[in-house]
C-alpha positions as CSV (number, residue, x, y, z in Angstrom):
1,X,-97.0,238.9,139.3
2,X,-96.3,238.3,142.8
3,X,-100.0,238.7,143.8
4,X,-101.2,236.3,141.0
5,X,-98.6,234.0,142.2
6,X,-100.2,234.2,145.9
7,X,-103.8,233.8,144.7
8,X,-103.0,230.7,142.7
9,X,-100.8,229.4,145.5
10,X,-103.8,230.5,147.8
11,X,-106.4,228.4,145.4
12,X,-104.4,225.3,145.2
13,X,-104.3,225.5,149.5
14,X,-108.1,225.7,149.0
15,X,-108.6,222.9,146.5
16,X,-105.8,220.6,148.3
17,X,-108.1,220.5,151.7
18,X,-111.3,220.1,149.5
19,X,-110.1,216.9,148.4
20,X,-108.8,215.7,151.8
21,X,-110.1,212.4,153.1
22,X,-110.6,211.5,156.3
23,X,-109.1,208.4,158.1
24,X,-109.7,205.5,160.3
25,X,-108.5,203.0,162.0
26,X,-110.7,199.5,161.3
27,X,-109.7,198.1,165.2
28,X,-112.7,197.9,168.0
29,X,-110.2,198.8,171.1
30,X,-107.8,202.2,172.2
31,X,-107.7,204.0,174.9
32,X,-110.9,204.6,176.1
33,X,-112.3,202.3,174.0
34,X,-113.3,198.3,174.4
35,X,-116.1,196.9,172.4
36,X,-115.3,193.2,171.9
37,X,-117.3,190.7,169.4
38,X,-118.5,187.7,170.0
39,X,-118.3,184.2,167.7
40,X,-121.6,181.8,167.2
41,X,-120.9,180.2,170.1
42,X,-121.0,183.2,172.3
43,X,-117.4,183.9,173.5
44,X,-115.4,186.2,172.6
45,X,-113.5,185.7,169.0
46,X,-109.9,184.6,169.9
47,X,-106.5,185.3,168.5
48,X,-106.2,184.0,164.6
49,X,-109.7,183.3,163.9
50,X,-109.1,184.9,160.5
51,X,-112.2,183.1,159.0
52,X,-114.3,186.1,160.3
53,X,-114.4,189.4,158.1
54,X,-115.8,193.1,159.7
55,X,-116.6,195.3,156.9
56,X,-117.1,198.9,157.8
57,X,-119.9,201.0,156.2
58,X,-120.5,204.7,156.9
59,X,-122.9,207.9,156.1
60,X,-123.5,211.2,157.1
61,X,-126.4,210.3,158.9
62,X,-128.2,207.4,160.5
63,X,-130.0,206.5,157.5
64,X,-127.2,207.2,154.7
65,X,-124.6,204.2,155.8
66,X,-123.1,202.1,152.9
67,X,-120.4,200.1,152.1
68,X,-117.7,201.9,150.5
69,X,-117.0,201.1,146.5
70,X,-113.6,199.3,147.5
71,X,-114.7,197.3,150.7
72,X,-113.1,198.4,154.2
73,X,-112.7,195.2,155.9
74,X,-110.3,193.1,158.2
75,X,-109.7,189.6,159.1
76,X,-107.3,190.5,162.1
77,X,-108.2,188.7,165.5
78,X,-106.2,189.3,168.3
79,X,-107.9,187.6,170.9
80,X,-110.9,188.6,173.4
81,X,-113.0,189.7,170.0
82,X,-110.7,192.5,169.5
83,X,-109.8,192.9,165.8
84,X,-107.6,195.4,163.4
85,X,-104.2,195.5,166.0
86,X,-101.3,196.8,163.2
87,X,-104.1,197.4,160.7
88,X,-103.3,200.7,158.3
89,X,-105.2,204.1,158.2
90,X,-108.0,203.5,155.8
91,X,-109.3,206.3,153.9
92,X,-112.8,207.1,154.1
93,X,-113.6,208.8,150.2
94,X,-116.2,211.3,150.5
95,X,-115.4,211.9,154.3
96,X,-113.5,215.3,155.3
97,X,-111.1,215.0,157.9
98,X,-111.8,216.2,161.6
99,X,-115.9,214.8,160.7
100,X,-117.7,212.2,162.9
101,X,-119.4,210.1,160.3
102,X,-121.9,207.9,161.2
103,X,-120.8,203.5,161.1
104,X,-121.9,200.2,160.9
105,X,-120.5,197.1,161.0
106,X,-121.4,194.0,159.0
107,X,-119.6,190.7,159.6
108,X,-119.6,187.1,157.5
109,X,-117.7,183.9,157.6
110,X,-115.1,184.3,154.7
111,X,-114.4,180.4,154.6
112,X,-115.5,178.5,151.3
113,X,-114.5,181.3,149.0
114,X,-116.9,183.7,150.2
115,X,-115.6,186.8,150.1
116,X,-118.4,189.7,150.4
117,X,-121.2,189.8,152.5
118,X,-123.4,189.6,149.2
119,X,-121.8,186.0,149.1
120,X,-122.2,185.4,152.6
121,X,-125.6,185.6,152.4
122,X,-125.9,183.4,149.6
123,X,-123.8,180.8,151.6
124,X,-126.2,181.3,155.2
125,X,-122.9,182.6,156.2
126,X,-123.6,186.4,156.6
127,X,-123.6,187.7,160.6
128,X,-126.6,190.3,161.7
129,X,-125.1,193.8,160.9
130,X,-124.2,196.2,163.9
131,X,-126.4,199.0,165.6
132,X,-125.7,202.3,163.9
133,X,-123.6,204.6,165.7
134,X,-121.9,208.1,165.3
135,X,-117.9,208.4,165.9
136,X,-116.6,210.3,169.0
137,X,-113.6,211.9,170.2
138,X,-112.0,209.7,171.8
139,X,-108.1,209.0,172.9
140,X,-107.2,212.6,171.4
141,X,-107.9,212.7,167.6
142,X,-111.1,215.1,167.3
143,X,-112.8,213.1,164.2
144,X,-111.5,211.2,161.2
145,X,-107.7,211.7,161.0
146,X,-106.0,213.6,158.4
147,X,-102.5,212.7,157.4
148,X,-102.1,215.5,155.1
149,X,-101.9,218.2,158.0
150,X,-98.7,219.8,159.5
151,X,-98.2,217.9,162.0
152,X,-100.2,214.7,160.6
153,X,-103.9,214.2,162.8
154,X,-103.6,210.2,163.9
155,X,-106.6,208.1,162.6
156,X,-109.0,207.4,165.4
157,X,-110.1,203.3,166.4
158,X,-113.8,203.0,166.3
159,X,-114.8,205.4,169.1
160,X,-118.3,205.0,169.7
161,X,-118.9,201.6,168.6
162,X,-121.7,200.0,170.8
163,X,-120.3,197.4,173.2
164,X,-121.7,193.7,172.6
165,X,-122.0,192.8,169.3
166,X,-122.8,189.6,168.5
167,X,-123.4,189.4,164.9
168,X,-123.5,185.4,165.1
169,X,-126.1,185.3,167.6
170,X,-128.6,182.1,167.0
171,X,-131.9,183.3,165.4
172,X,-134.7,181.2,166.7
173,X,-136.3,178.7,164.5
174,X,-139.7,179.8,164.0
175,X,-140.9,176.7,165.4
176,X,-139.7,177.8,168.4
177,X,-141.4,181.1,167.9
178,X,-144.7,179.3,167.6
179,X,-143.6,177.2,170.6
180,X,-143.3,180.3,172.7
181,X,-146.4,181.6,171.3
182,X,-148.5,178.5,171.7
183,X,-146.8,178.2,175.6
184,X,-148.3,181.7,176.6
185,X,-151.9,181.1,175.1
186,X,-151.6,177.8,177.0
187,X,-150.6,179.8,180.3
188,X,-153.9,182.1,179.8
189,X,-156.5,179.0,179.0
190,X,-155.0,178.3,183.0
191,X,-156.2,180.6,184.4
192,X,-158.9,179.8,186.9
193,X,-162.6,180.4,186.1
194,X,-163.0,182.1,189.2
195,X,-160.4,184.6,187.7
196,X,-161.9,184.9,184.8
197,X,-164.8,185.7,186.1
198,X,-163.6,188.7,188.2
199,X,-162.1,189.7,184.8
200,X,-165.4,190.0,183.1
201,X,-166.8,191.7,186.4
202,X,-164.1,194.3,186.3
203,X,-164.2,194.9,182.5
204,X,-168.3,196.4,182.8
205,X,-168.2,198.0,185.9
């Protein structure tokens, strides 16, 4: 009885750490860790500019992020583009603690009810989405925390995350592609005949 008792005991261990979920913290700044955003008009996002959303997507690789089912986002600024300060841990389904999952961020202007990036593009108010990266260690925590272990594994910030992300950066217009375009043909119809001819001379010998 005793030894059926410890097996099932045993199993329950087993199938209790299966199910874990890794953690997070959504914030872009620790220890060791300082990867500001910037606004459209190129500074840094200050304190209470809650009209801007991050949403956090991740994968297992590169090529695998997504947006989670329930949306991981925040709408915390605290100034210098830092956001998430006081935010919870946020559990990552599908992700085993003490992993380094692979992120991306993805950020819109939540203001006239938009609130998903699907809408934000529909509004031309959706930001250019983050480079990839993988999590690090970073300020202690090995991975995605795990609050379920004795003693509890903190959730880790956003080590990893690539410094200067602007995701409001002005596109050109593509006139002013065709501008540029047009500019550089104009600079090589300058050049001199002379030159041209040397060109032509170097090009069959």
């Amino acid at each position: 009885m005793k030894k059926l008792l410890a097996t099932g005991v045993g199993l329950l261990i087993v199938n209790l750490s299966t199910l874990a979920q890794g953690t997070i913290l959504l914030q872009n700044f620790g220890i060791g860790l300082n990867a500001p955003v910037r606004g459209p008009d190129g500074n840094l996002i200050p304190a209470g500019s809650s009209q801007y959303t991050i949403e956090l997507l991740a994968g297992t690789t590169a090529s695998s992020v997504a947006p989670f089912t329930t949306p991981i986002t925040t709408t915390t600024w605290v100034g210098n583009g830092l956001f998430g300060e006081g935010g919870q841990e946020r559990v990552l389904q599908g992700f085993a603690p003490g992993t380094f999952p692979f992120f991306q961020l993805r950020a819109w202007i939540n203001t006239g009810g938009v609130n998903s990036y699907a809408g934000a593009l529909a509004a031309n108010q959706a930001g250019a989405p983050s480079p990839v990266f993988q999590l690090i260690p970073g300020g202690g925590p090995n991975g995605l925390g795990n609050p379920a272990a004795s003693p509890p594994v903190p959730a880790p910030p956003l080590y990893g995350m690539p410094t200067g992300y602007s995701p409001f950066a002005p596109v050109p217009e593509p006139s002013t592609v065709v501008l540029g375009v047009l500019g550089g043909l104009a600079l090589l119809l300058r050049r001199s005949p002379a030159s041209l001819s040397r060109s032509k001379l170097s090009f069959f010998r």
